[in-house]
C-alpha positions as CSV (number, residue, x, y, z in Angstrom):
1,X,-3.7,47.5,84.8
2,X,-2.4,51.0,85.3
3,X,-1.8,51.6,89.4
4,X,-4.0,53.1,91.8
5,X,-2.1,56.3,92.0
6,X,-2.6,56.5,87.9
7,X,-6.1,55.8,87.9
8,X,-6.7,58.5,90.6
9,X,-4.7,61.2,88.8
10,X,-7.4,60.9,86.3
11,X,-9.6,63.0,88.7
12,X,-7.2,66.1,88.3
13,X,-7.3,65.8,84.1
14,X,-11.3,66.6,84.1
15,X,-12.3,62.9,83.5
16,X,-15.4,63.5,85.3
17,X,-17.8,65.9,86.0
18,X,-16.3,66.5,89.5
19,X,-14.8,70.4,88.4
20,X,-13.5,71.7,85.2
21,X,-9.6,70.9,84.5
22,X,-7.5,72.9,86.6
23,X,-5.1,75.1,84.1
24,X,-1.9,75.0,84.1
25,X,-1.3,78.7,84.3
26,X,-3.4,81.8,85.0
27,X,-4.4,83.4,81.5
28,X,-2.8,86.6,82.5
29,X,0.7,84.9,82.8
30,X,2.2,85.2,78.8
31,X,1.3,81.8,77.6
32,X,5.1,81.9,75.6
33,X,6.4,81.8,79.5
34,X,4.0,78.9,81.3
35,X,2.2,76.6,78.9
36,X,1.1,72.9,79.7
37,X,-2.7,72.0,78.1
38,X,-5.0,74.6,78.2
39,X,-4.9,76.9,75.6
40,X,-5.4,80.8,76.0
41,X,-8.8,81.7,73.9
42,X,-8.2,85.3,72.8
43,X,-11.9,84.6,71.2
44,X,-14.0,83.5,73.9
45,X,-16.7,82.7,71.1
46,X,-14.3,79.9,69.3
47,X,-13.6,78.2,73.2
48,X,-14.7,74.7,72.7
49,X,-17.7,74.2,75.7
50,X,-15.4,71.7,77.5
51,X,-18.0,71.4,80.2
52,X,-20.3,69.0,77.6
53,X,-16.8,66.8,77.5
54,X,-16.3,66.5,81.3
55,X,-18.5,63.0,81.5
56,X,-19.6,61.5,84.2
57,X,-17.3,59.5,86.2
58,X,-20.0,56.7,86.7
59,X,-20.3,55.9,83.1
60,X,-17.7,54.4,82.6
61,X,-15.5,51.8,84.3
62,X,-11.8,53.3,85.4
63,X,-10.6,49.7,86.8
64,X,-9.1,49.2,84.4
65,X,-8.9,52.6,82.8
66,X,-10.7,52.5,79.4
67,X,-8.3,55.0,77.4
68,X,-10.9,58.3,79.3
69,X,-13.1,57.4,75.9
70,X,-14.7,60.7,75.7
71,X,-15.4,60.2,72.5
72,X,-17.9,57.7,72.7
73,X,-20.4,59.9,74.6
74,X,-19.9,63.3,72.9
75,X,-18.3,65.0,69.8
76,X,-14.4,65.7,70.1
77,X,-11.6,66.3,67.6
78,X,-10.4,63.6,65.5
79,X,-7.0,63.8,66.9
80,X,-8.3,63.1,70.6
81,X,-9.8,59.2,69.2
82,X,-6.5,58.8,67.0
83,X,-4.8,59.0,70.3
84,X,-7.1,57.1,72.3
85,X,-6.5,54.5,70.2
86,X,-2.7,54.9,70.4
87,X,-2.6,54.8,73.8
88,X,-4.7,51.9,74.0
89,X,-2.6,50.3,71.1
90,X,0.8,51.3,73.3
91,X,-0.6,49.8,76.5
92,X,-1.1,46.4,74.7
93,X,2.9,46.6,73.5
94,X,4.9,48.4,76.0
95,X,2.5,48.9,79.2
96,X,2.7,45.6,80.6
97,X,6.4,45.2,80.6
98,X,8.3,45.3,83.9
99,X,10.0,48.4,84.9
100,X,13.6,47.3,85.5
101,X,16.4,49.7,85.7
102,X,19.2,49.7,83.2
103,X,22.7,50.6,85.2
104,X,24.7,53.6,83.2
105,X,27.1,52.5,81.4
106,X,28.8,52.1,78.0
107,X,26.6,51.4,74.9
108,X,24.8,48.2,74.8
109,X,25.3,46.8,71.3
110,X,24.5,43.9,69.2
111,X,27.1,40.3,70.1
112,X,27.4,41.7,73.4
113,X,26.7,39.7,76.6
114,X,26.3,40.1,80.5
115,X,24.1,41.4,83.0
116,X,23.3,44.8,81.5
117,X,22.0,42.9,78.2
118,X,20.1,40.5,80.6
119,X,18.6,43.6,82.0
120,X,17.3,44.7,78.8
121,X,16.0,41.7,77.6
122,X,13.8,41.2,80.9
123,X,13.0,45.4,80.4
124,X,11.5,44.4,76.7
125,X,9.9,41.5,77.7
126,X,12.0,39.0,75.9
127,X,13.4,35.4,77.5
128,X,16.0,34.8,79.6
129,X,19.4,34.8,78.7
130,X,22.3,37.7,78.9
131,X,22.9,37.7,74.4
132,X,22.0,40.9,72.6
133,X,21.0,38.9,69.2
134,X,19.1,39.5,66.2
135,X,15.6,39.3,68.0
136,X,17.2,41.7,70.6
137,X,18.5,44.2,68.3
138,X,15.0,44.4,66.4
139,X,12.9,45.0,69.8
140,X,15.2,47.5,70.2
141,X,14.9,49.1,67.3
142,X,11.0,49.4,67.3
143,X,11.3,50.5,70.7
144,X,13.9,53.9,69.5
145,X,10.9,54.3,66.8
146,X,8.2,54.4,68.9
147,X,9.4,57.0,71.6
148,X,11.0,59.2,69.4
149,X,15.0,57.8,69.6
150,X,17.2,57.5,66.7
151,X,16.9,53.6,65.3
152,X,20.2,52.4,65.4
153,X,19.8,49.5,67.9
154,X,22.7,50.9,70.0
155,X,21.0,51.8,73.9
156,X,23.4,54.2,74.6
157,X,22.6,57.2,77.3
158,X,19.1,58.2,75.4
159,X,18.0,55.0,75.3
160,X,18.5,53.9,78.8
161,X,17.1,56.8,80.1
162,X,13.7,56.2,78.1
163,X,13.9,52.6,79.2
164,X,14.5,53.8,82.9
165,X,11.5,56.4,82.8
166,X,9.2,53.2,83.0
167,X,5.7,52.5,80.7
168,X,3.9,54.6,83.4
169,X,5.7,57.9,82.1
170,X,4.4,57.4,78.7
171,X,1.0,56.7,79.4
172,X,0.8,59.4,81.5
173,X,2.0,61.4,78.9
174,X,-0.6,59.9,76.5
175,X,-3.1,61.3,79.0
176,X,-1.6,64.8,79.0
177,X,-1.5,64.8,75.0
178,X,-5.0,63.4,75.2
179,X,-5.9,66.5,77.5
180,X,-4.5,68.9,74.4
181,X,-6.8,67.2,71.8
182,X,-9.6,67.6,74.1
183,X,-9.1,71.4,74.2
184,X,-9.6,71.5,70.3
185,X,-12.9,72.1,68.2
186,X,-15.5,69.1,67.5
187,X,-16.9,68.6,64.5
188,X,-19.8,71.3,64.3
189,X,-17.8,74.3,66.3
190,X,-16.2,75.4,63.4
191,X,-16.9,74.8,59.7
192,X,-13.2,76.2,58.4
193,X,-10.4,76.5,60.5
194,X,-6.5,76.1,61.1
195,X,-5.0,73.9,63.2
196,X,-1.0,74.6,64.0
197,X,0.6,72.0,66.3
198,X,3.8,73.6,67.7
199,X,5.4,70.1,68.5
200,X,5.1,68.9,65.0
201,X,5.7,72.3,63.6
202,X,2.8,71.6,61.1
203,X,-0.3,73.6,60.1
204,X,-3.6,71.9,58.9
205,X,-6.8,73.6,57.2
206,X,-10.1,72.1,58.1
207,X,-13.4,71.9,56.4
208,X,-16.1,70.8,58.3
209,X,-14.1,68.6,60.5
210,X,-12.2,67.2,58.3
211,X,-8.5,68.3,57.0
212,X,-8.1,69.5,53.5
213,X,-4.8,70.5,53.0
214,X,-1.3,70.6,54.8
215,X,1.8,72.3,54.9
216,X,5.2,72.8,57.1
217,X,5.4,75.5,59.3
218,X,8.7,77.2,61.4
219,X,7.4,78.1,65.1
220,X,9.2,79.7,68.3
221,X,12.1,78.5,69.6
222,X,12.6,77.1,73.0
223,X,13.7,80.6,74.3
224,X,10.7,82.1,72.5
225,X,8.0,79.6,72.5
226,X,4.6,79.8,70.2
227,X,1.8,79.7,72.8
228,X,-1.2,77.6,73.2
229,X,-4.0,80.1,72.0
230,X,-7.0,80.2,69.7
231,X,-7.9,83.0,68.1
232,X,-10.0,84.6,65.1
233,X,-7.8,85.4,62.0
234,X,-10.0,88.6,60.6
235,X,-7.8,90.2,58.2
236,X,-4.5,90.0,56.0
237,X,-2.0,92.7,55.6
238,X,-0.1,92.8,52.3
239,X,3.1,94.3,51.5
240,X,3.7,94.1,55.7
241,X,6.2,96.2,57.2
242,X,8.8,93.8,60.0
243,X,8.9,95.3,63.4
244,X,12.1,94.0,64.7
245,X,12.1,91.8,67.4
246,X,13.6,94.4,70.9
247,X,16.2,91.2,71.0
248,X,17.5,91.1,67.9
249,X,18.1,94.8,67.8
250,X,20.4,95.2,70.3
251,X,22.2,91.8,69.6
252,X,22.7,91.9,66.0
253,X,21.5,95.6,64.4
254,X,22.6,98.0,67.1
255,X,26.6,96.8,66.7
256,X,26.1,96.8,63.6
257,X,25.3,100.2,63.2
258,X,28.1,101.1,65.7
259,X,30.3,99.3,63.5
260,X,29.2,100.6,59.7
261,X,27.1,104.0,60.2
262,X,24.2,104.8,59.7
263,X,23.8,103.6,56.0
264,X,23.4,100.2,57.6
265,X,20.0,101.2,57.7
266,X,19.2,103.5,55.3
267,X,20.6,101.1,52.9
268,X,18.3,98.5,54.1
269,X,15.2,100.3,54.6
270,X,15.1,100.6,58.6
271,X,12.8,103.5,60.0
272,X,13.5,104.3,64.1
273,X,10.4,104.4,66.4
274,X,10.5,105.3,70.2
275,X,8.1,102.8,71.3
276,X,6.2,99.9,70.1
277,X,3.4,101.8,70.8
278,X,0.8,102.2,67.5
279,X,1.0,106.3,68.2
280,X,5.0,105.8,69.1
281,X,7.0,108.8,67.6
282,X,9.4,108.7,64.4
283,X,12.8,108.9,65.2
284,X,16.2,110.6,63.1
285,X,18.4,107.2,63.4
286,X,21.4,110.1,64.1
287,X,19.5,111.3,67.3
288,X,19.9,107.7,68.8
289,X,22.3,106.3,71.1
290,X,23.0,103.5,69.6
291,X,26.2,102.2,71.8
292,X,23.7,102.3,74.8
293,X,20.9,100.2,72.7
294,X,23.7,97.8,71.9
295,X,24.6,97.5,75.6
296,X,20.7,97.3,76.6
297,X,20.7,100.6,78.0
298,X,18.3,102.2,76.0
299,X,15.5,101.0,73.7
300,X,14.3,101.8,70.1
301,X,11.7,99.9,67.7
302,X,12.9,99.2,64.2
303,X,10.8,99.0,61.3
304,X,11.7,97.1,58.4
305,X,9.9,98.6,55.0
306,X,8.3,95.6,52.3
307,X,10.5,94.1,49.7
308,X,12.4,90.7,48.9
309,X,14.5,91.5,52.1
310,X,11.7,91.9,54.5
311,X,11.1,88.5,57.1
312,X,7.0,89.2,56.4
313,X,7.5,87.7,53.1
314,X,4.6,89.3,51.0
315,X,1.6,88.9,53.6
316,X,1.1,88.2,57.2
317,X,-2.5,86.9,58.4
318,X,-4.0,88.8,61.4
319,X,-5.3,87.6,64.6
320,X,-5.5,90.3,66.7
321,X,-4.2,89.0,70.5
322,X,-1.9,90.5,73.0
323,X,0.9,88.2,72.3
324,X,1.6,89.6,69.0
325,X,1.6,86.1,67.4
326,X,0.9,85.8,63.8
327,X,1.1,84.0,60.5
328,X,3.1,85.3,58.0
329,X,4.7,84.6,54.8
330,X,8.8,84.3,54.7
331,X,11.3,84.6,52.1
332,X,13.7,81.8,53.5
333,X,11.9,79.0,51.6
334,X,15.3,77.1,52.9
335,X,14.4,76.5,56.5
336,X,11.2,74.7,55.4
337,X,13.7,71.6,54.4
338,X,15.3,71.3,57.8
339,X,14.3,69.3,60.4
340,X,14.7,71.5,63.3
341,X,11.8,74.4,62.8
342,X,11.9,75.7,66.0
343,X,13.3,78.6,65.1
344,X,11.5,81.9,65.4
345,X,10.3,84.5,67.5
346,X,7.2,83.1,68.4
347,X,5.1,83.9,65.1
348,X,4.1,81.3,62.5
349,X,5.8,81.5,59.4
350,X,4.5,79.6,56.4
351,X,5.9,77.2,54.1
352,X,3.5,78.4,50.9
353,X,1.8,81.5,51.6
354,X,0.0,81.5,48.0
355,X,-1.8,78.2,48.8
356,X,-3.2,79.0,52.2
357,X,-4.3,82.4,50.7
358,X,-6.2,80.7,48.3
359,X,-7.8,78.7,50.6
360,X,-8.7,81.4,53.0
361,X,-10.1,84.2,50.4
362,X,-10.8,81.5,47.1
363,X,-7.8,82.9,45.0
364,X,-4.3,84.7,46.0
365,X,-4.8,88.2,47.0
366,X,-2.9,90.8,45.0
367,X,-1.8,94.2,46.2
368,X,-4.1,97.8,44.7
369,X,0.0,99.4,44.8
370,X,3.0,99.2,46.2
371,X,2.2,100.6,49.4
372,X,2.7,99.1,52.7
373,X,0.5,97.4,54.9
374,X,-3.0,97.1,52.5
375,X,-5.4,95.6,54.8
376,X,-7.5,92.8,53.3
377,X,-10.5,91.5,55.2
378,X,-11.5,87.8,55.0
379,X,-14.9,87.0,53.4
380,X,-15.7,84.9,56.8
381,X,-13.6,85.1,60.1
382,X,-11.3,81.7,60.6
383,X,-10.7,80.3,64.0
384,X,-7.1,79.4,64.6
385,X,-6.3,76.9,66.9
386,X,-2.2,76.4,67.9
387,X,-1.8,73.4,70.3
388,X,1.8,71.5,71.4
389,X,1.3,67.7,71.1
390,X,4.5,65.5,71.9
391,X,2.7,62.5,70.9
392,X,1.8,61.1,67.5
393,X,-1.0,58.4,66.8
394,X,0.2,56.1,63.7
395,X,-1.3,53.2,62.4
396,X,0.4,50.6,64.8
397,X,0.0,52.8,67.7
398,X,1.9,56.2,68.9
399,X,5.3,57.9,68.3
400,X,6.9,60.0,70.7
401,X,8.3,63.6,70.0
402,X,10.9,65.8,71.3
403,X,9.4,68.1,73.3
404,X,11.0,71.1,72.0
405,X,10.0,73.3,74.8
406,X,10.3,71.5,77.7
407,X,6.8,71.4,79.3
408,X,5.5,67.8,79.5
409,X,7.6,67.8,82.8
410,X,5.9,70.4,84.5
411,X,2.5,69.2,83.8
412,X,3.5,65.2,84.5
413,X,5.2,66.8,87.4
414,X,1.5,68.8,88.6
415,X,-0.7,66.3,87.4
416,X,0.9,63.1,88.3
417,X,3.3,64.3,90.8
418,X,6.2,62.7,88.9
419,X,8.9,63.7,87.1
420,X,12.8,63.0,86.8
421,X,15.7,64.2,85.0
422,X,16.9,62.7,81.8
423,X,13.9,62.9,80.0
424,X,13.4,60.5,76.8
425,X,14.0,61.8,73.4
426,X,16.8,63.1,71.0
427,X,19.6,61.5,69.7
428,X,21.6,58.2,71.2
């Protein structure tokens, strides 16, 4: 049984129909700065009604807690029962063993005896004894799969520090990833739409409820973080020109201009803009200061025309929103291979353009001419829905991920009113 404190936390997550969850962050705050679980809905039309998914607190039983089974009263994405499930599956394996604390120390590997190995084997619920054996060492094991730790049965640093966190952490954080698959679309709201989860850096295209195809997908970085939103993708822009990020011109275009001349940009078809303004004025490169833009003194938007050199790739998909976050097409097919994919400026880049414009406009768009920025509107708007889950349901239960952009402690932290330092996941 989860604690008293747990179960009354539930209160706070919109479990009942007490008052709507309270969101993590105003929706004027940029949602790249403070994100948690709700999502900003640039679309107010495509907001899921989350009012019909607050149930009543007296129809169900919270002693013990039931897994919040939302599901079985009302429509909710399939993603919020595939984690139910986990979490229920994850209570039954790892929720009733007893929180003891592993001392720091050296790494705990297999042959080795003494308190520190008795330790863990009372942490994983195994007998007595002080021996890391064989039945040890594959415990352990399971456990570095399940919460997102490398598998090597070594509990070095990581692995203590996941251990130390307790099962109450991780169910808690079941309950917060639980809360970001409530915020998605049920069956019915949406007959097509695209689903990009940020912590798995994967994208998703639904047909009446139901995925249909899947594909990899490079997000923001954890200094420039995609944002929980939904909006309505309404057109696609081929041959797209690449305003350059205010960042990456003074840190890596500006010296370089100092350095090599203007041809640096002639040669790779830059054009200079006051502003990022739509009516911002055209600037000669040779009127600009560009020692002071280096330095961050001054400020100048860059342009970057189409062509095989151009981070757009051949088409970017539009969904108009304040936060300038898009889809978009790359040339560096490379990065798709890499595990780490947290790597942009906050837009959505792609792994195979040609395939998603197929399934958005029923074949792949081609441009009239070479000229930039040929606007293409989709036969039906598409909802697009980017959430940030750090937990996984699989067929045995749940797997943790890294969560790339530090939030789950902030909203463990509001929610629960926990929260410590040395976080689980990453490397041993």
């Amino acid at each position: 049984m989860l604690p008293h404190s747990l179960l009354t936390a539930l209160a706070g997550l919109g479990l009942t129909a007490a008052a709507a969850p309270v969101p993590i962050e105003p929706v004027d705050v940029p949602p790249s700065v403070e994100q948690g679980v709700d999502m900003v809905y640039v679309d107010p039309e495509i907001a899921p009604v989350l009012q019909r998914r607050n149930i009543d607190g007296g129809s169900f039983d919270f002693d013990p807690w039931t897994g919040a089974p939302v599901d079985m009263f009302m429509p909710v994405h399939p993603l919020y029962t595939d984690l139910r499930r986990g979490l229920m599956r994850y209570r039954q394996r790892w929720g009733d063993l007893p929180p003891v604390e592993i001392p720091a120390g050296p790494p705990i590997r297999a042959g080795e005896t003494g308190e520190r190995v008795a330790l863990l084997r009372e942490r994983l619920g195994l007998g007595g004894g002080d021996s890391f054996d064989a039945e040890l060492g594959a415990v352990v094991k399971e456990y570095q799969q399940v919460h997102g730790l490398k598998a090597d049965g070594i509990v070095a640093n990581a692995t203590i520090n996941s251990l130390n966190l307790g099962p109450d952490h991780y169910l808690q954080l079941l309950i917060v990833n639980l809360e970001r698959a409530r915020r998605l679309p049920a069956p019915g709201d949406a007959r097509r739409y695209i689903l990009v989860d940020a912590g798995a850096a994967r994208l998703w295209m639904y047909e009446n409820g139901v995925p249909v195809d899947s594909m990899k997908v490079i997000v923001g970085s954890k200094e420039t973080k995609t944002p929980m939103m939904a909006a309505v993708m309404r057109y696609a822009s081929l041959n797209p020109y690449w305003n350059v990020p205010a960042d990456l011109t003074q840190t890596l275009i500006a010296p370089k201009v100092v350095s090599e001349g203007l041809t640096y940009l002639t040669e790779r078809n830059y054009e200079v803009f006051a502003d990022f303004t739509e009516e911002a004025a055209k600037l000669d490169p040779a009127t600009v200061d560009w020692r002071a833009v280096a330095d961050g003194k001054a400020e100048v938007r860059l342009r970057r025309g189409p062509g095989p050199w151009n981070s757009m790739g051949a088409i970017k998909y539009m969904m108009p929103n304040d936060y300038g976050i898009y889809l978009h097409d790359t040339p560096e097919k490379a990065l798709f291979a890499r595990d780490d994919r947290w790597i942009s400026n906050g837009c959505i880049r792609v792994e195979d353009s040609a395939r998603l414009s197929a399934w958005i406009f029923g074949s792949v768009p081609e441009p009239r001419s070479s000229q930039p920025e040929e606007r293409i509107d989709l036969p039906e708007p598409i909802p697009v829905y980017v959430t940030y889950l750090t937990a996984e349901a699989t067929a045995t239960g749940v797997t943790f991920r890294t969560d790339r952009y530090d939030r789950d402690a902030a909203v463990l932290a509001r929610y629960f009113g926990t929260g410590r330092d040395g976080a689980a996941g990453g490397i041993d």
